[in-house]
Structures are given as structure tokens and as C-alpha cells.
C-alpha positions, 0 to 999 in steps of 0.5 A: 500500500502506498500513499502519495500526497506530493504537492499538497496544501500543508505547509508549515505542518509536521510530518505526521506520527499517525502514519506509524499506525498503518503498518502496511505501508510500503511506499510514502511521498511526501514531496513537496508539502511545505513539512517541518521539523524533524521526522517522527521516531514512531515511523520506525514501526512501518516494518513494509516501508521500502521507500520515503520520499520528503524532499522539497521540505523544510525538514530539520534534523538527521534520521532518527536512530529508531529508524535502524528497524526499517531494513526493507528501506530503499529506494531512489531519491528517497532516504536509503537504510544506509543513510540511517545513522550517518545524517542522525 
């Protein structure tokens, strides 16, 4: 399952921690939504994620180390599994 929200009208929310409720995620885009702040830890629980895409976002901050759980992570321009820890 995936969700695709890019180029929405949210600009100056935060990246939302309720996704981590829909643990059949597998691919999330959130490009370009005007996102700030960092990104929820709670995301750690989305085990069938294998790609994140948020750029073109005001985002701060690195990967949050919780996100280690997410071995299927991978994919493009997105965040990568390997990235986990080395922008944290």
C-alpha cells in the first residue's frame, strides 16, 4: 500500500506520527508539502516501508536512530537504510 500526497496544501505542518499506525505501508511521498521539523521516531514501526520520499521540505534534523528497524528501506531519491545513522 502506498500513499502519495506530493504537492499538497500543508505547509508549515509536521510530518505526521499517525502514519506509524498503518503498518502496511510500503511506499510514502511526501514531496513537496511545505513539512517541518524533524521526522517522527514512531515511523520506525512501518516494518513494509521500502521507500520515503520528503524532499522539497523544510525538514530539520538527521534520521532518527529508531529508524535502524526499517531494513526493507530503499529506494531512489528517497532516504536509503544506509543513510540511517550517518545524517542522525
Amino acid at each position: 500500500m502506498g500513499l502519495h500526497l506530493s504537492s499538497q496544501a500543508f505547509s508549515g505542518a509536521s510530518a505526521p506520527a499517525s502514519l506509524a499506525y498503518v503498518p502496511s505501508l510500503v511506499s510514502v511521498n511526501l514531496t513537496s508539502l511545505g513539512l517541518t521539523g524533524t521526522l517522527p521516531a514512531a515511523w520506525s514501526l512501518l516494518g513494509a516501508l521500502t521507500e520515503l520520499q520528503v524532499q522539497s521540505n523544510s525538514l530539520t534534523g538527521g534520521l532518527p536512530t529508531a529508524w535502524s528497524a526499517l531494513t526493507s528501506l530503499d529506494g531512489g531519491p528517497a532516504y536509503t537504510r544506509e543513510q540511517i545513522g550517518k545524517i542522525a
